[in-house]
C-alpha positions as CSV (number, residue, x, y, z in Angstrom):
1,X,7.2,-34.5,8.9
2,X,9.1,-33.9,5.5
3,X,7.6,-30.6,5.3
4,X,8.0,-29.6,9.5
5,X,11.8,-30.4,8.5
6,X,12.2,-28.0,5.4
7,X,10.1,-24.9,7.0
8,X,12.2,-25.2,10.7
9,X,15.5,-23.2,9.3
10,X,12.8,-20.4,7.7
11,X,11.2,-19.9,10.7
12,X,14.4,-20.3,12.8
13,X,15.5,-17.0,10.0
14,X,12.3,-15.2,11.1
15,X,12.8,-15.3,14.8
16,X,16.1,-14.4,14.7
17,X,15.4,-11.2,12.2
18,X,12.3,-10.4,14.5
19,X,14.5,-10.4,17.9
20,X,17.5,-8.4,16.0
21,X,15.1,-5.8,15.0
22,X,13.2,-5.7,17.9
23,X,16.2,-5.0,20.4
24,X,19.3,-4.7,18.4
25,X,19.2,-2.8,15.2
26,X,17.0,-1.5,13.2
27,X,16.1,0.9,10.4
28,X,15.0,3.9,10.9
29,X,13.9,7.5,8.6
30,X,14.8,11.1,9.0
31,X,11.8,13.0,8.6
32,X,12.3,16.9,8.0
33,X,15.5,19.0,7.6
34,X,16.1,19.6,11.4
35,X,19.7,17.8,10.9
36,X,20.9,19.1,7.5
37,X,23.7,19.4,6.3
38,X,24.7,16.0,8.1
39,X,21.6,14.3,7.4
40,X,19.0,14.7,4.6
41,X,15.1,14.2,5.0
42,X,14.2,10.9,4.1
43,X,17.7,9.2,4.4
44,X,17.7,5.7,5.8
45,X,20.3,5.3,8.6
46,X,20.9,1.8,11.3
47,X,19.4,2.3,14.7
48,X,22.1,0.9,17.0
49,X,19.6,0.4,20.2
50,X,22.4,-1.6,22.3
51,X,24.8,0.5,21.9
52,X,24.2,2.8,25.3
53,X,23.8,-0.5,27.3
54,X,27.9,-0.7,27.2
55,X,28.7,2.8,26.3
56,X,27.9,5.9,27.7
57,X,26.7,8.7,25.8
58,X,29.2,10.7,24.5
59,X,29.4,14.7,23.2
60,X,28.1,14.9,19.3
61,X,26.7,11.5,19.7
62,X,23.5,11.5,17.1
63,X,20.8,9.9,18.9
64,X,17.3,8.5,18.3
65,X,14.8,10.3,21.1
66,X,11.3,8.5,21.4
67,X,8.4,11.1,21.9
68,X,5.1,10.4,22.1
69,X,4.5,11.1,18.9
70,X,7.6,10.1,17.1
71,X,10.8,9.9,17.0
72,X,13.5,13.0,16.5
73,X,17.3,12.9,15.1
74,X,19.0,14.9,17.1
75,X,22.9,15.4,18.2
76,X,23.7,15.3,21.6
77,X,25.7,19.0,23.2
78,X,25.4,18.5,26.4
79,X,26.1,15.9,29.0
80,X,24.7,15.8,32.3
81,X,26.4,18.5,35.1
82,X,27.7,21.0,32.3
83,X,26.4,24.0,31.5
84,X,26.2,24.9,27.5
85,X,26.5,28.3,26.2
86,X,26.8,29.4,22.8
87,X,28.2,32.9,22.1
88,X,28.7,34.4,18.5
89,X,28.3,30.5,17.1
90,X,30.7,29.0,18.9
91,X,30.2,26.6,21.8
92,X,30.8,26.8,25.4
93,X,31.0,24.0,27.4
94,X,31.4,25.2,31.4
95,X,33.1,27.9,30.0
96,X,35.4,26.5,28.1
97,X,35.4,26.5,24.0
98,X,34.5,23.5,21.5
99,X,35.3,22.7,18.5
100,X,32.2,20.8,16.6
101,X,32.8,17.9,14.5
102,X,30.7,19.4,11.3
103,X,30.5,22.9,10.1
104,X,27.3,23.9,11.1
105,X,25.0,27.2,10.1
106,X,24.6,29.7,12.4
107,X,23.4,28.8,16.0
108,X,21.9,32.1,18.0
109,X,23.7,32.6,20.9
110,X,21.6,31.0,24.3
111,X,23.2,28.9,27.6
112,X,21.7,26.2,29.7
113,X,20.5,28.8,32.0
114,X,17.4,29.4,29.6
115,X,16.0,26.5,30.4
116,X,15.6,27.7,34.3
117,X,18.1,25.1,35.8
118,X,21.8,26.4,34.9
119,X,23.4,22.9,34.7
120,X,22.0,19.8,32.9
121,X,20.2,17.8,35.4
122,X,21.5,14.0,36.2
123,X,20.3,11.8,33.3
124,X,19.4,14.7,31.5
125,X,21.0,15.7,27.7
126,X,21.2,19.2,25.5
127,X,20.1,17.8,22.2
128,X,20.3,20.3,19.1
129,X,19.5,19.6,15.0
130,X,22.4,20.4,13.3
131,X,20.1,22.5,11.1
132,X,20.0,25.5,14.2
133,X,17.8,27.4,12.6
134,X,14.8,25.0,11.5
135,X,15.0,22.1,14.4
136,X,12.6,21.0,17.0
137,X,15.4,20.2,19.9
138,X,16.2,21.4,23.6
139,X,15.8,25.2,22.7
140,X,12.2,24.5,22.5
141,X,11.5,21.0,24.6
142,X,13.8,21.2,26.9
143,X,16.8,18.6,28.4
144,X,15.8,14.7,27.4
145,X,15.9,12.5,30.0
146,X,17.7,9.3,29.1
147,X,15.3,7.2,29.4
148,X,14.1,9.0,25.9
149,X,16.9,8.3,24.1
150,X,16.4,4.6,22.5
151,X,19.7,4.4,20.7
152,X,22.4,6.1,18.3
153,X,22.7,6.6,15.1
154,X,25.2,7.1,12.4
155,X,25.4,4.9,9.6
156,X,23.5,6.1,6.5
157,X,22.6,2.8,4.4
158,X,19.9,4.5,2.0
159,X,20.2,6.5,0.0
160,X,23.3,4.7,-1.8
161,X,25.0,7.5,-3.1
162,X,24.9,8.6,0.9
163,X,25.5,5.2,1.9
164,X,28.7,5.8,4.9
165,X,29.4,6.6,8.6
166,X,27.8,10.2,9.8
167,X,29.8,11.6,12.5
């Protein structure tokens, strides 16, 4: 009974950690470049998976998109209803100009229409790497649904000397 007694708060720890993890936070790798300069391959950053349950997602939001291979980084353009253009690297958003929050390499001009359908669809998202030129992201795959998108991201924790808030 001695024993039951001292091993109850460890395991009380355990669960707790376990549910956290599993619908909370958790940690999560970039794999590749497609997000550089913002992000770096192999940086650790905090999956925040609640955070969509209260918020909506917002413009430049970086997002964590299950696929069903793995997951992608990506930064969200467009928002359901708009139409995205971008026209000698600068972006268009129903016609109107943006001003990204990151200076970004060159992005090759292309719109929404592209894709076939003009406007984002409802529940659909524009997602691009902020590395344009080396990034697996709706140029190539096409709007993501919401039901893909399993969180947000933004908070580098490893590696230290990156350690900080990634807008």
């Amino acid at each position: 009974m001695k024993i039951l007694k001292e091993i109850i708060p460890y395991i009380v720890i355990i669960v707790v950690v376990i549910l956290i993890k599993t619908f909370f936070v958790t940690p999560i790798r970039v794999n590749g470049e497609s997000m550089y300069p913002t992000l770096h391959e192999k940086d650790i950053m905090i999956l925040n998976k609640i955070h969509y349950r209260f918020n909506e997602i917002e413009r430049f939001d970086i997002v964590v998109i299950k696929t069903d291979q793995n997951y992608l980084i990506k930064r969200v353009i467009g928002l359901p209803g708009e139409h995205i253009e971008y026209k000698n690297n600068i972006l268009y958003v129903n016609g109107k100009k943006q001003k990204e929050p990151v200076e970004l390499p060159k992005t090759n001009d292309f719109d929404s229409d592209t894709f076939g359908k003009g406007n984002i669809p409802k529940d659909s998202y524009l997602v691009l790497g902020d590395n344009r030129e080396n990034s697996l992201d709706s140029r190539a795959i096409g709007f993501i649904k919401k039901k893909y998108i399993i969180g947000k991201t933004q908070f580098t924790i490893f590696p230290f000397n990156r350690f900080g808030n990634k807008i």
